[in-house]
N, C-alpha and C positions, 0 to 999 in steps of 0.2 A: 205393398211399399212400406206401411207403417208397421208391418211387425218389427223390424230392425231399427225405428227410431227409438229417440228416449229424448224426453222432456221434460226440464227442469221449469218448475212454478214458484215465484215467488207469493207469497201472501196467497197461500192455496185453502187456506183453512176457512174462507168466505166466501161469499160474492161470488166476482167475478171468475177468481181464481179456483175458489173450489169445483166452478161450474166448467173451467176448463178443463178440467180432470177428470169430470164424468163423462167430458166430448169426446177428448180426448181418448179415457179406456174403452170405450165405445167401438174404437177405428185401431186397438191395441198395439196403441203408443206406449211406451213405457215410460213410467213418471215418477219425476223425483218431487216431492212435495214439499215445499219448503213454507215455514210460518212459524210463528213464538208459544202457540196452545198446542203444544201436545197430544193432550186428552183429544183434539178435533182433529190433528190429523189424525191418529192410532183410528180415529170411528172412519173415517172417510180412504184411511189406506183397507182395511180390513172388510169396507165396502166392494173398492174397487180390483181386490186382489184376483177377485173372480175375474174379472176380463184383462187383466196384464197385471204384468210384474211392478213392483211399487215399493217404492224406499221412504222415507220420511226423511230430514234433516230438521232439528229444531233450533232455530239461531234467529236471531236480530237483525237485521241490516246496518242495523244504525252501527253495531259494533265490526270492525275489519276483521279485528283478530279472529271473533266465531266466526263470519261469514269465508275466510280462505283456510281456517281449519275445519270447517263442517264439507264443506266443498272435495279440499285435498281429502278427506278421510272417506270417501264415494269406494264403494268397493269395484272392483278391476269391472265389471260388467257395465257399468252404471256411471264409468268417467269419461266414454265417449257419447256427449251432449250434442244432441243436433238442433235444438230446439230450445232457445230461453226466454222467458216469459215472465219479463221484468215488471210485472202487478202489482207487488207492496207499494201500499200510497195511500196518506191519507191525510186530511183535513181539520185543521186543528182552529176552533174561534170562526167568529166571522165579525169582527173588530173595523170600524175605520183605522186607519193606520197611526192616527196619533192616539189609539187606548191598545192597541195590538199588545198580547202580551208576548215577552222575548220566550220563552217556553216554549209558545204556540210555534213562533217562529222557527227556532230552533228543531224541534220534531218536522215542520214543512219540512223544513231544506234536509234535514238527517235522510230521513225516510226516503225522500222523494225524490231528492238528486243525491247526495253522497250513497246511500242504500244502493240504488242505482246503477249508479258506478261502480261501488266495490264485488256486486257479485256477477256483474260485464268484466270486470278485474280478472273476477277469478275462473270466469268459463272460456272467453276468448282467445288467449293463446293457444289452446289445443284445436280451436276451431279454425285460427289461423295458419297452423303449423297442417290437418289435414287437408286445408280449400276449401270448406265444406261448414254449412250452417247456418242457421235463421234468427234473427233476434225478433222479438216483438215488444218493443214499450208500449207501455197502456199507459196515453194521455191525459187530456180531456179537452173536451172542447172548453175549459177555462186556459189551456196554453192556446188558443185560439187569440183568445179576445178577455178584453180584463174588465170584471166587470164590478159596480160598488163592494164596498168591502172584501171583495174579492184579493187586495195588494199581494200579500206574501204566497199565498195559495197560487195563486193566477201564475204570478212570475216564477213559481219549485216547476208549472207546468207549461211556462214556456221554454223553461231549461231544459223540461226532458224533451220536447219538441228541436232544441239546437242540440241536445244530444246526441239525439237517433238521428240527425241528418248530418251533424259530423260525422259519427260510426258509416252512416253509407259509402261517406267518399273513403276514408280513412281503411274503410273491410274492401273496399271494391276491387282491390287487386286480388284479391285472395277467395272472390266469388261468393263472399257472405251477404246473406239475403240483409235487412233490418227493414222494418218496420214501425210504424206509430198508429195506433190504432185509441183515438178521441170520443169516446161518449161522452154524451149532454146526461141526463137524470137518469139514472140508474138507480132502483129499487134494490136498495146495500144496507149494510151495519152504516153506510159512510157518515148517512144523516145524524144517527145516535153517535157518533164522534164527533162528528162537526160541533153539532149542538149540546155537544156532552151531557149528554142524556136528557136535557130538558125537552118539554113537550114541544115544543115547535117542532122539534124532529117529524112530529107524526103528520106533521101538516103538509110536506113536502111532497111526498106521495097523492096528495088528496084530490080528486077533483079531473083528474087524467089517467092514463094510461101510460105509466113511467114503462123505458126500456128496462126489462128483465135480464137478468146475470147470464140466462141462456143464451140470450139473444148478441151476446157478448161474443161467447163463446162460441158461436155460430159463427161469427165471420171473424174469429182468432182460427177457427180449424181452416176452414174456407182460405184465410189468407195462407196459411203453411202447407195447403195443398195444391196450390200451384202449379201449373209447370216450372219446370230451372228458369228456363226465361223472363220468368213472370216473377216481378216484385210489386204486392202492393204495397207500397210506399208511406201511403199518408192517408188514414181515413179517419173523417168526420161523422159520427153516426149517434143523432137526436132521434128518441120518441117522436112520433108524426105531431104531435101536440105542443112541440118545444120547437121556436124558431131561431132564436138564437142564446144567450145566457140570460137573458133577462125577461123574455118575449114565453110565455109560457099559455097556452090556453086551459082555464079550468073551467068544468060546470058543476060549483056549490051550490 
């Protein structure tokens, strides 16, 4: 069944996304790899060339113009998308809200909702013109529940939770799958952004067993291999050790 798919990744040069690419060539999906480093996709396409076929795209999200001329420019093999996998996101500060700076803010909502939206922009008409297609936004459990310091972060990821559950009813004539898929801790670059590079970063991880980028990418494959009939919808998926945003068990 997966030879004839193809899968576009946003923010594939990391994490989650990288880790979806390896699931992914694994079961040889074909994947378009999208992200701003270059140098990391060129190491991670020329990894995974050996088990499928594999394009790179290098663009921004934040910008429209690169994101629907990086898109439109897909050669003839590689523009029929069955698979989008809206992952670029990330975290900027962790500020109460009256020191928030507009920057931070600005990159949240860029990245995480407008990003978003424009490269769903630029894949979904063809997917609505053939009836046919899956989206997957990557959460978090912060669009769950809003937690201290959490304000602008929290709210880019309750956006993308009213997103993907507008796109379902909005795709649902036309038989398009969508998806939201919310991790709790995940063991990412995300911390050294949050914290912009400062050592707290390292402390985040400590003390537990954070969910792994694999562990991601096990039930991002898991949810697109579905039956037709079968949409997962909406899932919540914490480390055993994380009860909710705040509720974390460590033994230091």
């Amino acid at each position: 069944m997966n030879q004839n798919k193809t899968a576009l990744i946003t923010g594939a040069t990391s994490g989650i996304g990288k880790a979806t690419a390896y699931e992914f060539a694994k079961h040889g999906i074909r994947l378009i790899l999208c992200g701003r480093r270059q140098e990391r996709l060129n190491i991670i396409q020329t990894a995974l060339s050996k088990q499928t076929d594999v394009i790179t795209l290098n663009f921004d999200v934040r910008d429209k113009t690169e994101v629907f001329k990086a898109i439109e420019s897909l050669p003839e093999p590689f523009k029929h998308i069955d698979i989008l996998i809206n992952n670029a996101g990330n975290a900027h500060g962790l500020d109460p809200i009256q020191d928030g700076k507009l920057e931070d803010w600005d990159a949240m909502i860029d990245i995480n909702v407008k990003g978003l939206l424009y490269v769903s922009k630029a894949v979904i008409p063809k997917m609505t013109k053939r009836q046919s297609g899956h989206i997957i936004n990557i959460g978090s459990s912060a669009g769950k529940e809003v937690y201290p310091k959490g304000n602008v972060y929290c709210a880019s990821k309750h956006a993308v939770i009213a997103i993907t559950d507008g796109m379902r009813i909005d795709l649902n004539p036309f038989d398009i799958k969508v998806s939201a898929i919310n991790p709790g801790l995940v063991e990412t670059e995300f911390s050294q952004v949050r914290f912009k590079g400062n050592a707290l970063a390292d402390n985040v991880y400590k003390g537990y067993k954070a969910l792994q980028p694999e562990d991601i990418a096990d039930i991002i494959y898991f949810t697109v291999t579905r039956p037709q009939h079968v949409n997962l919808a909406d899932i919540l998926v914490f480390p055993t050790a994380q009860a909710n945003s705040v509720t974390v068990k460590k033994n230091l």
